[in-house]
C-alpha positions as CSV (number, residue, x, y, z in Angstrom):
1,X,26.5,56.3,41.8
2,X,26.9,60.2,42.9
3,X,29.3,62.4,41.7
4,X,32.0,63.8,44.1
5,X,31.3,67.2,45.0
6,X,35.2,67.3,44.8
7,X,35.0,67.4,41.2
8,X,36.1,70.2,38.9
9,X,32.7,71.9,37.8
10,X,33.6,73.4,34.2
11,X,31.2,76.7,34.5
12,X,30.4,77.0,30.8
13,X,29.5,73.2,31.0
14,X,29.1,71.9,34.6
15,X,27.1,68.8,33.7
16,X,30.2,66.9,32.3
17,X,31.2,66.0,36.2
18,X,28.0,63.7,36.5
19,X,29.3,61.5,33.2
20,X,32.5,59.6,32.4
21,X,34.2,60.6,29.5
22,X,35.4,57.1,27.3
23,X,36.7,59.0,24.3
24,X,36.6,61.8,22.2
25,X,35.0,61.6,18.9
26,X,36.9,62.9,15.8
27,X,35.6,66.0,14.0
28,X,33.5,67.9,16.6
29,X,32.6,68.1,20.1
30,X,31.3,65.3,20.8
31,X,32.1,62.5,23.2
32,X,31.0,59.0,24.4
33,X,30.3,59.2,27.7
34,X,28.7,57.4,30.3
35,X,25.9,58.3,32.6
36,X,27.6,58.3,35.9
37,X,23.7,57.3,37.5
38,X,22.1,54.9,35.0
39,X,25.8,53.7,33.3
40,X,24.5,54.0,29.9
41,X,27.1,55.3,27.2
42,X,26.0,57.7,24.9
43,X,27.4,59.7,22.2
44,X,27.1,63.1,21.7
45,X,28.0,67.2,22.9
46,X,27.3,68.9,25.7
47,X,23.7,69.3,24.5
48,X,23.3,66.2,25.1
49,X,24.2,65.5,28.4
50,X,22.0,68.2,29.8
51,X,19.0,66.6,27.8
52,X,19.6,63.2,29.3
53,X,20.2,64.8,32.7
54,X,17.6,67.5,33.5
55,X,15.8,66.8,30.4
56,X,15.9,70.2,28.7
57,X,17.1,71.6,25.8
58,X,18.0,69.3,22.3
59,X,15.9,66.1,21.8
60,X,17.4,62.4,19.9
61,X,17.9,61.7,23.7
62,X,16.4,59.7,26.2
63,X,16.3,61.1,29.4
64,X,18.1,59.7,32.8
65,X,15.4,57.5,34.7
66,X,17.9,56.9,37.4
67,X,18.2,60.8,38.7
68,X,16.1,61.9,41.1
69,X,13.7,65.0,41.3
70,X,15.8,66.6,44.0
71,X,19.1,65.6,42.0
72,X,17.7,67.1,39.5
73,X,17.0,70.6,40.8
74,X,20.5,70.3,42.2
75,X,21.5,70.3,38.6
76,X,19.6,73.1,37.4
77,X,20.2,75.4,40.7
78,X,24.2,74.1,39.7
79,X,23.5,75.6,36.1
80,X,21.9,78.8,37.0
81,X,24.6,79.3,39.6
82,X,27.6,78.8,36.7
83,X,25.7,81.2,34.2
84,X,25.4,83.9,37.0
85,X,29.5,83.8,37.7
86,X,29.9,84.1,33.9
87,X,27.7,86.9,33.9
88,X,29.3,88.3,37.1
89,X,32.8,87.6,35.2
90,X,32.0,89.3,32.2
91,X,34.0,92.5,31.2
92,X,32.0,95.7,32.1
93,X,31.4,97.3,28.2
94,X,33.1,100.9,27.7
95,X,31.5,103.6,26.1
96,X,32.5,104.6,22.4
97,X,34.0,107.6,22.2
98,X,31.8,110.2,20.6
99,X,32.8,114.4,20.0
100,X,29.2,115.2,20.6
101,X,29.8,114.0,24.3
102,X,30.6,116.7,27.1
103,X,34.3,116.2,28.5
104,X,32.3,116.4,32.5
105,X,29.9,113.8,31.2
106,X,30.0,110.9,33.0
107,X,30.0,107.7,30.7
108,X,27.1,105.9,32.5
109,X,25.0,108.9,31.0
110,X,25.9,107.8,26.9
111,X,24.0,105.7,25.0
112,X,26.6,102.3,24.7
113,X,24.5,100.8,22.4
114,X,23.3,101.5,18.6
115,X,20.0,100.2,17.6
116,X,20.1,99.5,13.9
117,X,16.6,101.2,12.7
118,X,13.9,99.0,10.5
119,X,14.9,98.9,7.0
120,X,11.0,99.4,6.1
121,X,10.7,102.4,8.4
122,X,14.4,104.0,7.5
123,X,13.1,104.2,4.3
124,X,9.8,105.7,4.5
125,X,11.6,108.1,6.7
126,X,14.8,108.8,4.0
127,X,14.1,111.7,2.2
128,X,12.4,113.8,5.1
129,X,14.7,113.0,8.2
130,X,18.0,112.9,6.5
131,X,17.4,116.6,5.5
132,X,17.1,117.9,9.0
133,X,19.2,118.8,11.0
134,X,18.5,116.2,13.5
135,X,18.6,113.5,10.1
136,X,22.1,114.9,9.7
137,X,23.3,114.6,13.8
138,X,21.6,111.3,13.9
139,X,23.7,110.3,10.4
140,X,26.7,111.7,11.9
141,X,26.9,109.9,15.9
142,X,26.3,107.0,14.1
143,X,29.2,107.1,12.3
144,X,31.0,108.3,15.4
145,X,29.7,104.9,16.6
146,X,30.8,102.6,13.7
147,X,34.2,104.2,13.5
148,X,34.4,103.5,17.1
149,X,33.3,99.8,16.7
150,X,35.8,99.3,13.8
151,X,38.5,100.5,15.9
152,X,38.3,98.4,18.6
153,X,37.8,95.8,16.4
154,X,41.5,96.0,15.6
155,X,42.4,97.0,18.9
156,X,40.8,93.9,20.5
157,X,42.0,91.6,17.8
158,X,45.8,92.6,17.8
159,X,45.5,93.8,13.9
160,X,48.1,95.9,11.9
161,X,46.7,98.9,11.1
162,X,48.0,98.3,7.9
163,X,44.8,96.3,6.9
164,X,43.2,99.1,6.7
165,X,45.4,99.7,3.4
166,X,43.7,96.5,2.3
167,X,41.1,97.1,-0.3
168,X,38.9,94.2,0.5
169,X,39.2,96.0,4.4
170,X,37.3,99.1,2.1
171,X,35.4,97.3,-0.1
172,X,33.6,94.7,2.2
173,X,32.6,98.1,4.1
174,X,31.5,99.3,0.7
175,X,29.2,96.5,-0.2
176,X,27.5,95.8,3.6
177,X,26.8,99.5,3.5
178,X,24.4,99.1,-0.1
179,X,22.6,96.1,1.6
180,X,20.0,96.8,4.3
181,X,20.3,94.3,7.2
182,X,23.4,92.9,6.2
183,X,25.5,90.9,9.4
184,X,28.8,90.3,8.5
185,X,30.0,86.3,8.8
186,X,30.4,84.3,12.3
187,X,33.1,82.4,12.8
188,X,32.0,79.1,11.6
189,X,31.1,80.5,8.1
190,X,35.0,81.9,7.8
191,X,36.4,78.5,8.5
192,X,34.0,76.4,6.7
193,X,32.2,77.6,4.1
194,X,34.0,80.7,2.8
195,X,36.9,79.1,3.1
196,X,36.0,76.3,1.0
197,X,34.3,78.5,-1.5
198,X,37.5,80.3,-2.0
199,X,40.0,77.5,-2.1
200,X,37.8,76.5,-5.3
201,X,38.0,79.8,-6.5
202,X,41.5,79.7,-6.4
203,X,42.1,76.4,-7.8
204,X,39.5,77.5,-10.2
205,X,42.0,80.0,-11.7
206,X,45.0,78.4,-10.9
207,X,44.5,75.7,-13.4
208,X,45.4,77.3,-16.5
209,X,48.6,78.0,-14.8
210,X,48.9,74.5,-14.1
211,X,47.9,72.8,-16.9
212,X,50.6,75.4,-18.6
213,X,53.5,73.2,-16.5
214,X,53.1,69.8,-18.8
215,X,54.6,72.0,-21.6
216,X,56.8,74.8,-20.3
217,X,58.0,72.8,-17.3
218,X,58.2,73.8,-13.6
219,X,60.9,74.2,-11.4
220,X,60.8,73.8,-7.2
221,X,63.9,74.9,-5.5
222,X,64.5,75.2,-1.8
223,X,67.1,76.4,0.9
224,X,67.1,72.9,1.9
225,X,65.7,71.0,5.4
226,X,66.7,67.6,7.5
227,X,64.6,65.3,8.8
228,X,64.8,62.1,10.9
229,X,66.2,60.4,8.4
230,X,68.6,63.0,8.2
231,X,68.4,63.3,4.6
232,X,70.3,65.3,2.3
233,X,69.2,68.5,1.5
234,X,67.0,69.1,-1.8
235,X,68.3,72.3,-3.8
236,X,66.3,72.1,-6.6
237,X,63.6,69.1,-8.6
238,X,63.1,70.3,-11.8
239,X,60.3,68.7,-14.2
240,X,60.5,69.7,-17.8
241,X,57.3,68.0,-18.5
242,X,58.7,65.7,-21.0
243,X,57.9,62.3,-21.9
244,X,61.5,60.6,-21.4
245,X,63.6,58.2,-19.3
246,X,66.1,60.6,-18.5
């Protein structure tokens, strides 16, 4: 059975129009899915779809014995074609201000990008280059160029300016500075793995505190809520931590 070539085609992931999608699995991105050529249901991402279909990319996969050569060049031409719009769609980058530049300069003519030099070569070069005058202009755009990176940063992401008052804002900047080579988190390590690091931190000191409560006593108070149930609202539950019936 052939697709429709009616169907929505997702650009970043075009292949999901030649399988059915039964149901989402819980805790990723994976689905099971059935091959809309050979009806065999799989489980699995994206990834997977394009290895069973054009047989490229992950493995753990077999491929699709059903599609034919020329389907299959349809699909890649199909995949090629979406990458090129989101390349075409793509914002067109902006130069970084710099105070070295010429106000008539045009910004095609300044260099968008900075090149982070090798750590082995930056320091067999240290002590001579950074004491010219060309060590020092070199030392200085490229500050031009972080502070312009920072900013956007904010800019870009909708951020106070007030975090900049944050000393962890200072002091992360501090630390990656003294360490050659050092990238800065993605986005899965801030929601998985520093963030569970730092829960147990927390809890970690936290517990003194809490193991305090079974002989001082703790006391929750609240404004109050209502619920379905329509509930009265709670003022105050106070534990005093002591061992009676009252």
């Amino acid at each position: 059975m052939n697709p429709s070539d009616n169907d929505d085609v997702d650009d970043k992931a075009p292949l999901w129009i030649y399988v059915n999608k039964i149901e989402k699995i819980v805790g990723g991105g994976s689905w099971r899915f059935e091959c809309k050529f050979c009806n065999t249901t799989y489980v699995g991402s994206y990834t997977r779809v394009v290895t069973h279909l054009i047989q490229e990319g992950v493995k753990g996969i077999k491929g699709c014995l059903k599609v034919t050569p020329q389907q299959r060049d349809n699909m890649k031409k199909l995949v090629n074609d979406c990458k090129e719009r989101i390349k075409r769609a793509a914002p067109t980058p902006v130069p970084l201000p710099s105070a070295s530049r010429k106000a008539s300069a045009s910004s095609l003519d300044y260099d968008m990008s900075y090149k982070f030099p090798d750590t082995d070569e930056a320091g067999s070069k240290k002590r001579k280059g950074m004491d010219s005058a060309l060590g020092k202009a070199f030392n200085n755009q490229a500050r031009e160029q972080c502070d312009g990176e920072i900013f956007r940063m904010f800019c870009t992401s909708g951020l106070s300016f007030n975090v900049a008052r944050n000393p962890h804002y200072r002091n992360s900047f501090v630390r990656a500075s003294q360490i050659p080579g050092y990238v800065p988190p993605g986005y899965n390590a801030l929601r998985t793995t520093l963030l569970q690091k730092e829960r147990k931190n927390l809890e970690v000191h936290l517990q003194p505190l809490k193991d305090s409560w079974k002989h001082k006593g703790v006391s929750i108070c609240s404004d109050g809520w209502s619920d379905l149930l329509d509930e009265p609202e709670l003022e105050a539950i106070v534990f005093d931590g002591e061992d009676d019936n009252e």
